[in-house]
ROROBA-645609 format. One record per residue (C-alpha): y, x, z; residue in three letters. Coordinates in steps of 0.05 Angstrom, whole numbers, plus 32768, in hexadecimal, padded with zeros to 4 digits. Layout:
ROROBA-645609
YXZAla ...
***
This chain:
ROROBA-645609
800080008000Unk 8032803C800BUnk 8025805E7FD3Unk 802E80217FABUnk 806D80167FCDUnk 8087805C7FB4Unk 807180527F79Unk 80AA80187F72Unk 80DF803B7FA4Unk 80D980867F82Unk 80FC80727F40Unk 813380457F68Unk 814480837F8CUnk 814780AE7F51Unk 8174807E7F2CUnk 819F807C7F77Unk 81A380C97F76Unk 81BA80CE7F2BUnk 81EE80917F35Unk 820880C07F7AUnk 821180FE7F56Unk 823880D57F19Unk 826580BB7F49Unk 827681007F6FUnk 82C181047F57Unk 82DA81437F36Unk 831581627F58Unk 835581617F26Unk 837981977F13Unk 83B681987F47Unk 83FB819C7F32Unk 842C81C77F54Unk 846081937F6CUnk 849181CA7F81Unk 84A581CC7F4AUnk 84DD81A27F1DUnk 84FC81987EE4Unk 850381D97EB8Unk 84DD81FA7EEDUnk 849D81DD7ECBUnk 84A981FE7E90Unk 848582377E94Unk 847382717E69Unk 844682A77E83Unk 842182CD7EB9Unk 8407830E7EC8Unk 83D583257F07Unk 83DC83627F22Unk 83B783737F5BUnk 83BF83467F9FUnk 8400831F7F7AUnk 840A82F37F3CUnk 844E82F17F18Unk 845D82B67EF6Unk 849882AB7EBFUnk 84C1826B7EB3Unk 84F982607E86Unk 852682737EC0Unk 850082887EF4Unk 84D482BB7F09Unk 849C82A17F3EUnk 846C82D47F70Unk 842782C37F8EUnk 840682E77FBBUnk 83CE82E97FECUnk 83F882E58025Unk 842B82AE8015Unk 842B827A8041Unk 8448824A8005Unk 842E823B7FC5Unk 846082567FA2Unk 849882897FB1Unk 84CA82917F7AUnk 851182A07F6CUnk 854782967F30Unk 855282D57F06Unk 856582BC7EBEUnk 859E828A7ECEUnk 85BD827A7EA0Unk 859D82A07E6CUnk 855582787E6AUnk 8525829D7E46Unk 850C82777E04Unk 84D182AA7DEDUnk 848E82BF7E0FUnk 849982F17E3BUnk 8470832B7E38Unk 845D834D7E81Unk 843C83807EA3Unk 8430839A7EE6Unk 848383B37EEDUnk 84A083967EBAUnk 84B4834E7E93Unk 84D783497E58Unk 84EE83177E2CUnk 852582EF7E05Unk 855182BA7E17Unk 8564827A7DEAUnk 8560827A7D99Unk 854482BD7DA1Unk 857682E47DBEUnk 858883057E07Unk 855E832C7E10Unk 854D832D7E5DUnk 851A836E7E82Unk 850A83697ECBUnk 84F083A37EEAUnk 84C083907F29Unk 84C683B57F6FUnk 84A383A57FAFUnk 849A835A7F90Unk 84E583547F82Unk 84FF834D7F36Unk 853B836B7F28Unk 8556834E7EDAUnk 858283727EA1Unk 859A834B7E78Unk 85B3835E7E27Unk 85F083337E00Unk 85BB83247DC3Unk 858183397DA3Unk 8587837D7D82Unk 855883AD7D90Unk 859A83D17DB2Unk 85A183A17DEFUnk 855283A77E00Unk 855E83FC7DFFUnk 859D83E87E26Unk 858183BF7E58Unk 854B84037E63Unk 858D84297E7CUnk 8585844D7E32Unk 85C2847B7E23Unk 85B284837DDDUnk 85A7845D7DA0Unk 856F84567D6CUnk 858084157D40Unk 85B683FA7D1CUnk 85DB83BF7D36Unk 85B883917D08Unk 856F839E7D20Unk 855D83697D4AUnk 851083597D6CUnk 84E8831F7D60Unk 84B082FD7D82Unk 846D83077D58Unk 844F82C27D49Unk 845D82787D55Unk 843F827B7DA4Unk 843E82CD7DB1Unk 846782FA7DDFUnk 84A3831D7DD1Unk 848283547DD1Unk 843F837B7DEDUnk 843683AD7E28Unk 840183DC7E34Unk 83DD83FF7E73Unk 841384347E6CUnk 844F84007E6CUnk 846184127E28Unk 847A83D87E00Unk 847683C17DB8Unk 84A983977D94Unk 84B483857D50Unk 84ED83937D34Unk 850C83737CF8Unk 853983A97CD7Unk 856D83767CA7Unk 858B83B87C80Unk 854683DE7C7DUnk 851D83A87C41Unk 84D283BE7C38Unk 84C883D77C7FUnk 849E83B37CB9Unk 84B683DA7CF0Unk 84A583D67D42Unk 84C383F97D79Unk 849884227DB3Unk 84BF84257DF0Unk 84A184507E27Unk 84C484447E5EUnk 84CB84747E9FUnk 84CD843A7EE0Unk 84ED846A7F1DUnk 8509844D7F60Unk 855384327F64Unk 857F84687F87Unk 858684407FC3Unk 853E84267FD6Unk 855683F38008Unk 856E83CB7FC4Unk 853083BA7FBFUnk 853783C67F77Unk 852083F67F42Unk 853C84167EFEUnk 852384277EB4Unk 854A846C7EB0Unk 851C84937E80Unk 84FD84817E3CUnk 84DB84957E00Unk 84E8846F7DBDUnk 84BC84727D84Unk 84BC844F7D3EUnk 848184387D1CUnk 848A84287CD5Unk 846A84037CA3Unk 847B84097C59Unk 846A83BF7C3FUnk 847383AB7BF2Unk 8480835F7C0AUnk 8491833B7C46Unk 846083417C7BUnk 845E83197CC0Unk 844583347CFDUnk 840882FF7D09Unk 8400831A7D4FUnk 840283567D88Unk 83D3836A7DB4Unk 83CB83A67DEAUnk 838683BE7E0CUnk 838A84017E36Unk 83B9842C7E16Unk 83B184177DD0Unk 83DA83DB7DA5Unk 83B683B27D72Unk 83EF83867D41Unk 83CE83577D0FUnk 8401834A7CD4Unk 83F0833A7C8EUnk 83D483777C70Unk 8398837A7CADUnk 839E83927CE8Unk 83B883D57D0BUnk 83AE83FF7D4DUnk 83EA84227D61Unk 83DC845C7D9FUnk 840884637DCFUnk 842C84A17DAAUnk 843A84737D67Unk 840084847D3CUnk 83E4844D7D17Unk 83A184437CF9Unk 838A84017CD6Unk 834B83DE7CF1Unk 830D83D87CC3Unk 82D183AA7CC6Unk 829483BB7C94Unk 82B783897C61Unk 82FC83AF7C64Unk 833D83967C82Unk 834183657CBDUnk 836C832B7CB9Unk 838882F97CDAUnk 8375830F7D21Unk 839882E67D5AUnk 836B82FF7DA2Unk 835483497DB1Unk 8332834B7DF3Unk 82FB83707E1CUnk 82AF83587E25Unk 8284838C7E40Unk 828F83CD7E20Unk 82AB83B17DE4Unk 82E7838F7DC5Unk 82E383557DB0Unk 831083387D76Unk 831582F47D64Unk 833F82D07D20Unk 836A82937D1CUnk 834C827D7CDBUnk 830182787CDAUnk 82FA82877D22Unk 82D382CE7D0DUnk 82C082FB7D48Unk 82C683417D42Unk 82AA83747D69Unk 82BA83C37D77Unk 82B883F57DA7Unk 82EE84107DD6Unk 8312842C7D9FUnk 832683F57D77Unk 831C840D7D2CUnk 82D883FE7D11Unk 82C383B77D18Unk 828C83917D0DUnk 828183407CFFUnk 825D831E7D32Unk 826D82D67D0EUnk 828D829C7D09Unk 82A082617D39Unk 82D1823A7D1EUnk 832282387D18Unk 8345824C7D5EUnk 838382367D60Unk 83D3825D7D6CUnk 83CF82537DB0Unk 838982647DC0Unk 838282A27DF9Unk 834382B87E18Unk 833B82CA7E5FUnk 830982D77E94Unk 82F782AC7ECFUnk 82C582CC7EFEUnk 82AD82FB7EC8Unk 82A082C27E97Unk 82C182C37E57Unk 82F0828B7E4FUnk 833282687E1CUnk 835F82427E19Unk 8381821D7DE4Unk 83B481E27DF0Unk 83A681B97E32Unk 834F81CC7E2EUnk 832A81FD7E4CUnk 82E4821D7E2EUnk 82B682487E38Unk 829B827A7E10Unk 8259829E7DFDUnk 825B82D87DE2Unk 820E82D97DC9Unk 820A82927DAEUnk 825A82967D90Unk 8258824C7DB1Unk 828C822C7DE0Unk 828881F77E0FUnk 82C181CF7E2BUnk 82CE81CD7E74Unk 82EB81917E9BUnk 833A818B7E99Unk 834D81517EC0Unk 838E814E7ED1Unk 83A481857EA2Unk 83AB815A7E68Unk 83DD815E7E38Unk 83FE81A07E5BUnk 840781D97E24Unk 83E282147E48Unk 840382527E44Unk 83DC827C7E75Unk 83A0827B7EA0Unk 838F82AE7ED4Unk 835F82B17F12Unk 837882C87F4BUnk 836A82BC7F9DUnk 832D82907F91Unk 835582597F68Unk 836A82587F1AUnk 83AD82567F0EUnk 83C982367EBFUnk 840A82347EB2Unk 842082017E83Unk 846881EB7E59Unk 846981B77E97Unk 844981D17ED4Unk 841981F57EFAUnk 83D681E67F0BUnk 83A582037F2FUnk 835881F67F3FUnk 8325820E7F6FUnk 82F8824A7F46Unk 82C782287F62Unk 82D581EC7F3DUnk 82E982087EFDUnk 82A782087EDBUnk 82AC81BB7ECFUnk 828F81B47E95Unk 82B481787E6CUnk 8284813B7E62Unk 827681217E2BUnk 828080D47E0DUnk 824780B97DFEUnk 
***
């Protein structure tokens, strides 16, 4: 008689179980709510060791693992907002205020951002605002961001940055400019502040027999990688260039270079092909194809597992299968993503309208499908 009753009561509590687990509800993504109106717009972020800097249009915001508040953060841009994706490294920030112009550096110190700021956008006020006494370009040089969602420009390990520069009186060049910049203490430490007062400027040059757009820029180690029509280029840290090859000859339209393993890993807006290399960065194979990735798409790791991002979704991706899967973003709908990192056991996106940030724990949520 028992076993005849479990015989009846075993599938009821299977289908019990299964309806419990279905109705476990999935934490949202959380939205900052300290911040408001233009704060929301935000543009970029950057880890570096126990702290996370993260831009806005005009302001500059610090996370650590010792703030007692979610976010500390203070104005630096007013009333210059920036209008460009800044590019940022451990010390330094730099990008361009409205229509492309302003240029604006911050140089970091002891978690405090001190800001230069230029009148426009010639290559002359970025050298400028590195305390530069002497000048390189003509008036008429100006820098430019490389593609429709990219950074102003690229740093390395080194703090080296890349910009392109569009020369107006030089036609049939495609030019960028390698600042290396020498970061000492301000005179007076208890400013709190610190000073670009050294540099090295070099040119890199390419002679071009038509127009040619930078597609986009890219840093790993000490090496720069810039994609523009012709294929794509690694530039070392003392301005030598050397194109990238595959086994079929140039590569093209490249829009992601990142790290897996002990490789680098390229990957193309068009055709969404994966390329492969070592550490060097000049002979690359084809792994294959996956499909179109779009302008904004970035890849990124969560705890070690390769991830992207394009728009307001979140995948993740195998390398062996070339296969993504979308994870659960709930609550981070319709936000333009413009960075993800992981930091202090949550991941934190910043979006054109907010911040939000999940548990790690909950972050492989995989997205369910309709049926």
């Amino acid at each position: 008689m028992q076993v005849r009753k479990l015989r009846y009561l075993l599938p009821m509590m299977i289908l019990l179980a299964c309806h419990q687990e279905d109705s476990v509800s999935i934490k949202a993504w959380e939205s900052n709510t300290s911040l408001t109106g233009e704060e929301k717009i935000l543009l970029n972020s950057h880890l570096s060791g126990d702290s996370l800097t993260i831009v806005g249009i005009n302001s500059i915001y610090i996370v650590d693992t010792s703030s007692t508040q979610p976010l500390t953060g203070f104005a630096v841009t007013n009333p210059y907002s920036l209008s460009a994706k800044p590019a940022m490294s451990d010390h330094l920030v730099i990008s361009l205020g409205p229509n492309n112009g302003r240029p604006q550096l911050f140089i970091n110190s002891n978690n405090y951002w001190k800001c230069y700021r230029g009148q426009d956008n010639r290559i002359q006020e970025i050298l400028d605002l590195a305390i530069v006494d002497s000048i390189h370009y003509s008036e008429n040089d100006v820098i430019e961001t490389s593609n429709y969602t990219g950074p102003v420009g690229v740093f390395n390990d080194n703090d080296q940055l890349l910009v392109p520069v569009r020369k107006n009186d030089v036609p049939g060049q495609l030019v960028f400019c390698l600042i290396d910049m020498n970061i000492k203490p301000a005179s007076y430490p208890s400013m709190n502040s610190c000073r670009a007062i050294d540099y090295q400027l070099t040119t890199i040059t390419f002679d071009v027999e038509a127009t040619q757009w930078v597609r986009g820029m890219f840093a790993f180690g000490e090496n720069f990688f810039v994609q523009i029509d012709n294929g794509l280029w690694k530039i070392t840290p003392t301005g030598d260039k050397v194109k990238a090859v595959s086994e079929s000859g140039d590569i093209y339209n490249v829009h992601n270079i990142f790290r897996y393993q002990d490789h680098l890993i390229a990957a193309t807006l068009y055709g969404g092909k994966i390329y492969q290399s070592d550490l060097s960065g000049e002979d690359w194979n084809l792994l294959g194809n996956t499909g179109d990735f779009d302008f904004d798409t970035e890849f990124f790791y969560v705890d070690d597992s390769l991830c992207y991002n394009t728009g307001s979704h979140l995948f993740t991706f195998n390398m062996q299968t070339l296969k993504s899967r979308e994870l659960d973003n709930t609550g981070l709908e319709g936000n333009g993503i413009t960075s993800v990192n992981s930091f202090n056991g949550k991941v934190w996106v910043t979006t054109l309208s907010g911040l939000f940030t999940r548990d790690e724990k909950d972050f492989f949520t995989y997205k369910k499908t309709k049926p």
